[in-house]
N, C-alpha and C positions, 0 to 999 in steps of 0.2 A: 469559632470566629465566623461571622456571616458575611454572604455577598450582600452585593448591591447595585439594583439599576438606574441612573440616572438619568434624567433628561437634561439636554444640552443646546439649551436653544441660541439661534442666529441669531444676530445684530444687522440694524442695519443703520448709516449715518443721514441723521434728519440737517445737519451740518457740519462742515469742515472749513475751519479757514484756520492757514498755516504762517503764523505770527514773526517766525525769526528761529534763527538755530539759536540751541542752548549748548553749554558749555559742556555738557556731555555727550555732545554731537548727534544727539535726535533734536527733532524741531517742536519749538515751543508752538501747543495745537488750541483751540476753541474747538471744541464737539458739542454736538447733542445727538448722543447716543439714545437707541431703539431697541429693545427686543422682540423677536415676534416669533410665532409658534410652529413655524420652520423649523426643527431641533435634529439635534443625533441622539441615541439612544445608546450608554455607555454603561457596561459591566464589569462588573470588578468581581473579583475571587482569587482568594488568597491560595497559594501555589504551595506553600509550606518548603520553600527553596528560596534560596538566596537570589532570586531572578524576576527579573521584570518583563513579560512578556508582550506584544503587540499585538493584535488580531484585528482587520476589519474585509468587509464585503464587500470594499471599494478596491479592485487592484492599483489604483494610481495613488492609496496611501502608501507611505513608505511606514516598516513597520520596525524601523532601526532606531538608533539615537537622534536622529533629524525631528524624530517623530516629538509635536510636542505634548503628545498625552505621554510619552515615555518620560520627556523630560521633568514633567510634573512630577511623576513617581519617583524618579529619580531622584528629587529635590527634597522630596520627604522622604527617601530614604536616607540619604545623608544629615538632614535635619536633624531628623528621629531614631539617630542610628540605634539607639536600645530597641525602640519599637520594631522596627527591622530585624534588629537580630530574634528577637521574640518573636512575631508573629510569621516572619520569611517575607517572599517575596510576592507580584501578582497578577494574574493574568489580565490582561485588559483587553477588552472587547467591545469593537465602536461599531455599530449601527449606522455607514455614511449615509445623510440624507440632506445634508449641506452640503452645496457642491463647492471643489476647492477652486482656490485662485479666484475667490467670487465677489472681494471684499465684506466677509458675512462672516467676519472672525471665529469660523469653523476649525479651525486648528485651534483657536483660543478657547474656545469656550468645551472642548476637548478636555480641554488644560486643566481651566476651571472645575468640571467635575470629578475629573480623578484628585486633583485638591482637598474637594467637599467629601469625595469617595473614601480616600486613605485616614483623612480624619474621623471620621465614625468606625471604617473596619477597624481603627489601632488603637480605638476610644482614646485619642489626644484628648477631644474637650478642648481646641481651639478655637474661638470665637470669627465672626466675619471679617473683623478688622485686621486678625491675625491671617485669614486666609488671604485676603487682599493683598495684607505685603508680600506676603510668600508668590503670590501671583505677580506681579510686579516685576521681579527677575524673570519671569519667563517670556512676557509680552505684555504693551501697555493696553491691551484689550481685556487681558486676564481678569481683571479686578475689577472692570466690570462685567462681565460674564457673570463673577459669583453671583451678585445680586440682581443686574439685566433690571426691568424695567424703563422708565425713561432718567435721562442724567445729563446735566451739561459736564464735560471731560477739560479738563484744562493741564497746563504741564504737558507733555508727553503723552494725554491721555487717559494718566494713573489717577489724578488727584479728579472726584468726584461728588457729584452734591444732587441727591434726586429729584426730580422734580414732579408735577401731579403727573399722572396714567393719564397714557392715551390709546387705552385698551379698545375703546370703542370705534377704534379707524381699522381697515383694511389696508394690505400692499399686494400688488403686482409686482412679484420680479420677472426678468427676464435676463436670460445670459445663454450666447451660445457656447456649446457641449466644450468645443475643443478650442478656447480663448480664455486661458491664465491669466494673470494681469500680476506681476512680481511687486509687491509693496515696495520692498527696497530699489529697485526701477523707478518706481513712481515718484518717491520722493525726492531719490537724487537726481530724476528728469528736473524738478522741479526747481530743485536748490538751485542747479547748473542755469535754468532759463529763467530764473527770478529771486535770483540772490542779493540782489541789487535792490528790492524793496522790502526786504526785510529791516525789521526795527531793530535797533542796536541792543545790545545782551543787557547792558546794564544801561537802557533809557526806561525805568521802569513808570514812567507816566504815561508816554509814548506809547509804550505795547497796552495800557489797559485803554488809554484810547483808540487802540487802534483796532481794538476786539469788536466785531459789530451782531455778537451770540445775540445781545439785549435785545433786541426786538423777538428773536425767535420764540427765548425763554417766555418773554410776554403773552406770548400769543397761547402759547401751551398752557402757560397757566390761566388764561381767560377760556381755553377748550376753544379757540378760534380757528375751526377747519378748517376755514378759506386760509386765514392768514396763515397758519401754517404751511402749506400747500404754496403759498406765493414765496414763500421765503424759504423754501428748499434749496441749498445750496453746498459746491464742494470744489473748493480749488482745483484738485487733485483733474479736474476735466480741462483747467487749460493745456497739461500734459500728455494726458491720456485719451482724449478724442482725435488730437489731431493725428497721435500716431497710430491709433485704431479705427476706421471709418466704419466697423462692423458697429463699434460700439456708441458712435457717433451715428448713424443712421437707426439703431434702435434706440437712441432718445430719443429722433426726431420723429420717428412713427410714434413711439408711445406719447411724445407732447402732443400729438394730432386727436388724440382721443380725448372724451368728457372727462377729465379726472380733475385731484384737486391741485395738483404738482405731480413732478418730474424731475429725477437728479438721479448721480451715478454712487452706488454705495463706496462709503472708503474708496481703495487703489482703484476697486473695478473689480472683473468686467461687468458686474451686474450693476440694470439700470431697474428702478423702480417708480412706480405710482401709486400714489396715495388717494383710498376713496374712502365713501364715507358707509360702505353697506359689502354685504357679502356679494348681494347681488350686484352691486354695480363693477365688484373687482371679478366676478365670471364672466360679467358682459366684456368688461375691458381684456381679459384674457383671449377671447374670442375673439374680438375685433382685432387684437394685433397679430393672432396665427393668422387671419385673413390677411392680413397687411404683407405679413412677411411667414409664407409657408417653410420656412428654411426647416427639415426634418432634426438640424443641429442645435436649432433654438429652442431651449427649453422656458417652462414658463410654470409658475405655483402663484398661487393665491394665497395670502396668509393672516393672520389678525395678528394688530400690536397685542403684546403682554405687558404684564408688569410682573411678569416673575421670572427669575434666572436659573441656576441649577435648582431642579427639583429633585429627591429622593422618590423613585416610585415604587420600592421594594428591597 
């Protein structure tokens, strides 16, 4: 039975706007999901035991059942309990190079490859569709991680529809080192401080109008840099900036610089910009370590992809 290394690349959100709670108590969401070549680097090898094991380089992964590359595996073990009992258990080994709490669905896309991983080591031969649901139970980021690219996300995030590449832009992120941001915080900040404008569960006319994705989608599908760029947006900052000014003052330095936009990914902490050149996202790198020397402010460069998990060996 063979290993295998995966590449596990970041997300990051070109929109968020959060429509009304659904009846299974997460929030009906409008996305347009990002991927971009920020990744982890995730191995698999099969243990020939009945065991799922954890390993990463980062000590602030936890490497228990919380973990959701464990629970991945976990998920296809119980799935595929013949496959399990046949081939054993597996050692999984991450590569961190997404940082966590960073809204860069790096525990997700974790997920996702051990997903893509266990189904080739157990030769399932289950198709994307089938990975996606199976991803689905673990987190609404999961499914798309598998495939990554660009995506408007609606439902809960799960349900997806790709839309053209926009491989040929740049991102600036920025996040400082020791600033977590709890998704589940975030959203229930949010319910609690704007629950009152949410659209009712069953006004189903109402919430499609009151979806405003459509101009984003537009823009991406005409490859319209600016416009994209002007209509970066993400609820999730009328929560999360006031009660964070770390993360609120590095938007506001990064809106100071020439870029094409400026917005907070997902929960947070990370804020990013969007340019149109490699070089222009080293320049803007530079200008904001000048801006703000903080030794805890970390800062990567990166290009949009349009690809999700990769097999590299």
């Amino acid at each position: 039975m063979h290993s295998y290394s995966l590449i596990a690349p970041a997300k990051i959100n070109l929109y968020l706007e959060i429509i009304g709670d659904r009846p299974d108590g997460y929030h009906e969401l409008a996305m347009l999901l990002q991927s971009i070549d920020l990744a982890d680097r995730i191995h698999l090898r099969p243990n020939g035991i009945q065991t799922i094991r954890v390993h990463c380089d980062d000590p602030q992964v936890p490497l228990d059942e919380s973990n959701l590359a464990y629970k991945a595996a976990a998920l296809m073990a119980g799935q595929f309990s013949d496959a399990y009992s046949r081939y054993g258990g597996v050692e999984i080994s991450i590569q961190k190079r997404i940082p966590i709490g960073a809204g860069l669905a790096g525990g997700s896309t974790d997920a996702a490859a051990v997903l893509v991983g266990l189904n080739l080591m157990w030769s399932l031969g289950l198709t994307q569709s089938e990975l996606q649901e199976l991803g689905e139970r673990l987190g609404s980021d999961v499914p798309f991680c598998i495939v990554g690219g660009t995506a408007i996300a609606t439902g809960r995030g799960e349900q997806l529809s790709s839309l053209r590449s926009l491989d040929h832009l740049y991102a600036v992120l920025a996040k400082y080192r020791d600033l977590p941001i709890s998704t589940v915080w975030a959203y229930k900040t949010y319910r609690q401080q704007f629950q009152n404008t949410y659209v009712a569960i069953n006004n189903l006319v109402e919430r499609k109008q009151r979806v405003h994705s459509g101009s984003m989608v537009a823009a991406i599908a005409s490859q319209d840099n600016q416009r994209i760029g002007q209509l970066l947006h993400n609820d999730l900052e009328k929560v999360v900036l006031p009660a964070h000014p770390q993360v609120a003052e590095l938007r506001d330095k990064l809106g100071q610089l020439e870029t094409l936009g400026v917005v907070m990914s997902g929960s947070g902490s990370t804020v990013f910009a969007l340019v149109e050149s490699q070089f222009q996202a080293e320049r803007v790198r530079q200008e904001l370590r000048e801006l703000l020397p903080d030794p805890n402010l970390e800062l990567w460069t990166t290009r949009l992809t349009h690809m999700g998990i990769q097999v590299v060996s």
